[in-house]
C-alpha positions in Angstrom: 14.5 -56.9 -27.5 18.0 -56.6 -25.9 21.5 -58.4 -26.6 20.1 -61.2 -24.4 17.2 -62.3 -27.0 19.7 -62.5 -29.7 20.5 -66.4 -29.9 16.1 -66.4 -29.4 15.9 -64.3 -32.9 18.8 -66.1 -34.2 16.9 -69.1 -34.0 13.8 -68.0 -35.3 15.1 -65.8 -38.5 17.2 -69.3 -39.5 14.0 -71.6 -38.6 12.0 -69.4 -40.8 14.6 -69.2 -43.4 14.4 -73.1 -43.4 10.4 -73.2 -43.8 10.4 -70.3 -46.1 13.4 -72.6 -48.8 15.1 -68.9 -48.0 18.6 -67.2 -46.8 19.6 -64.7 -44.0 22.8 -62.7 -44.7 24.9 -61.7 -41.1 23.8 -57.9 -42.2 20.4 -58.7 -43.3 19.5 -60.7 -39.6 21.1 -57.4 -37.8 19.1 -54.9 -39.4 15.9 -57.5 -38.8 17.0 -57.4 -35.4 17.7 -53.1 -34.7 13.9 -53.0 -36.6 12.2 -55.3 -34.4 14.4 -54.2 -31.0 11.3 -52.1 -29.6 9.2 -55.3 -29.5 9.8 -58.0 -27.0 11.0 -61.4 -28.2 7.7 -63.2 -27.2 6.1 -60.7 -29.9 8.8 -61.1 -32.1 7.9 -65.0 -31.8 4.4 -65.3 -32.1 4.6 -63.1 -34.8 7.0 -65.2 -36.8 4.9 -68.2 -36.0 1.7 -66.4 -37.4 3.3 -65.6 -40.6 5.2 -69.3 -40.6 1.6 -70.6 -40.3 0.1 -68.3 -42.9 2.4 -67.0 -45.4 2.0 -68.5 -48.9 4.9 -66.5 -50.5 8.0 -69.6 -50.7 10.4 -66.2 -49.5 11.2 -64.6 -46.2 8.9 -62.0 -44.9 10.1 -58.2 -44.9 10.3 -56.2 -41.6 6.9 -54.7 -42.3 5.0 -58.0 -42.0 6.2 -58.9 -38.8 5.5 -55.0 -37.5 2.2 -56.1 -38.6 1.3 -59.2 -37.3 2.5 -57.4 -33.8 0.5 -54.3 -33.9 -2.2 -55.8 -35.6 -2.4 -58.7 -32.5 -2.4 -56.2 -29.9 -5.0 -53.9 -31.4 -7.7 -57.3 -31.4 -6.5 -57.8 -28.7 -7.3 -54.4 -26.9 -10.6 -54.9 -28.8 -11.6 -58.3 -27.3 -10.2 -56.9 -23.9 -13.0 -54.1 -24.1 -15.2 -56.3 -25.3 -15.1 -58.0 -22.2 -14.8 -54.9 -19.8 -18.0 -53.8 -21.3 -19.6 -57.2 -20.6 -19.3 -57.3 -17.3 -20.6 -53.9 -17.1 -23.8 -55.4 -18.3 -23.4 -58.0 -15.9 -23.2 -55.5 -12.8 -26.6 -53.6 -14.4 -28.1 -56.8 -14.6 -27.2 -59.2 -11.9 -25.8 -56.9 -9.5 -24.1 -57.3 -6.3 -25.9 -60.6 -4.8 -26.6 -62.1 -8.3 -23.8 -64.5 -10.4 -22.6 -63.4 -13.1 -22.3 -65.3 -16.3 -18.7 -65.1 -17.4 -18.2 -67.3 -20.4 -14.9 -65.7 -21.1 -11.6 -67.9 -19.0 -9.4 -64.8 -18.8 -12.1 -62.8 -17.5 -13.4 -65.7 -15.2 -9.8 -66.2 -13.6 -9.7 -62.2 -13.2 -12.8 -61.9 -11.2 -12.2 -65.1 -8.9 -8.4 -63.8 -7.8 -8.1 -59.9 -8.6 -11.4 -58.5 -8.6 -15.1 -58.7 -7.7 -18.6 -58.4 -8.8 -19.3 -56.4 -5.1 -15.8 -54.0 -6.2 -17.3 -52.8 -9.3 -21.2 -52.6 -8.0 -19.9 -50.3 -5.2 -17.4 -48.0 -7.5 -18.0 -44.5 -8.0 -17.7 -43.6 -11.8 -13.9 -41.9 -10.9 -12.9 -45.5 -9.6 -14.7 -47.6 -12.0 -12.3 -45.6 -14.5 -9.2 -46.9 -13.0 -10.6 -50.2 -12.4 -11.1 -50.3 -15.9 -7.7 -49.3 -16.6 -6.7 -52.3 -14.4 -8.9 -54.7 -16.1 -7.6 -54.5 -19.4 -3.7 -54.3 -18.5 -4.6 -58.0 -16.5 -6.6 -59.3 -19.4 -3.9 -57.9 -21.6 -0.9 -59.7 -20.0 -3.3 -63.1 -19.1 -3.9 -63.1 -22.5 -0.1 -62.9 -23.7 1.1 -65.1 -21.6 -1.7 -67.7 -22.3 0.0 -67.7 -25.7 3.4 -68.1 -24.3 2.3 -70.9 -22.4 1.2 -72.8 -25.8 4.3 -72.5 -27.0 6.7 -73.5 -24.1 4.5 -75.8 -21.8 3.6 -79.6 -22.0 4.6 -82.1 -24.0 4.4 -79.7 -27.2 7.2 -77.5 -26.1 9.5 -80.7 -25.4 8.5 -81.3 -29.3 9.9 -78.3 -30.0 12.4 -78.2 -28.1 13.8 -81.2 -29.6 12.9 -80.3 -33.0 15.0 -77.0 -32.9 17.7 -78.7 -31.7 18.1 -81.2 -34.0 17.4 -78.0 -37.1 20.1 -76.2 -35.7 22.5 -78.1 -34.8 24.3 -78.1 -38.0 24.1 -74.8 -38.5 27.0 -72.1 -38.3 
């Protein structure tokens, strides 16, 4: 996060300190914010939203749960991105070059209609298919991120939220 995301974390620290019955000193939000500056404010977000929507405790969470709920969302998600590398390996044994594949998976269907092909990884050498690999999971990695952002800010839910945030903080000082 930079200077720029500072109204965004604003926002979120006092609509969590709302939910939470809680309160946010002027020091206490800037040492939240130097802690979380080497994430981005989309992490910082959807990491605040998981612990809004799972967090029993009727008090604000500390630094450390957010760090959390961050690095413990990108390591599944690594995992589920290998998951589906390896799965299309099978595919490529199986079906090969002619056959179609059986992608179940959206991310990975959208991935292999517009960036790559069942023919590009049947014909790789093992050298390539290493940085193909290294390719697939940075695309699945960012699809997937943004796939969350999109829940958040698109449709008819983010114009809910949108006007529900502005009518939370417009009072507020």
């Amino acid at each position: 996060m930079d200077k720029t995301d500072a109204e965004r974390f604003r926002n979120l620290m006092l609509g969590m300190a709302d939910n939470f019955r809680d309160s946010l000193s002027k020091e206490g939000m800037r040492l939240r914010f130097e802690m979380l500056r080497p994430y981005s404010i989309e992490q910082v977000e959807r990491a605040g939203i998981e612990i809004m929507c799972s967090r029993k405790y009727n008090k604000m969470p500390p630094v450390a749960e957010f760090i959390e709920a961050i690095e413990g969302a990108a390591l599944s998600l690594e995992t589920k991105a290998n998951h589906q590398w390896n799965t299309l390996m099978e595919q490529v044994r199986s079906v090969g070059w002619y056959g179609t594949p059986s992608i179940e998976d959206p991310i990975t269907r959208k991935l292999m209609t517009g960036r790559f092909s069942m023919a590009s990884l049947c014909e790789a050498t093992p050298r390539e298919l290493s940085f193909l690999r290294r390719d697939f999971l940075a695309a699945y990695l960012a699809e997937e991120s943004m796939g969350e952002v999109k829940l958040i800010t698109d449709g008819t839910n983010g114009k809910k939220v949108k006007k529900l945030a502005a009518g939370i903080f417009k009072n507020v000082s």
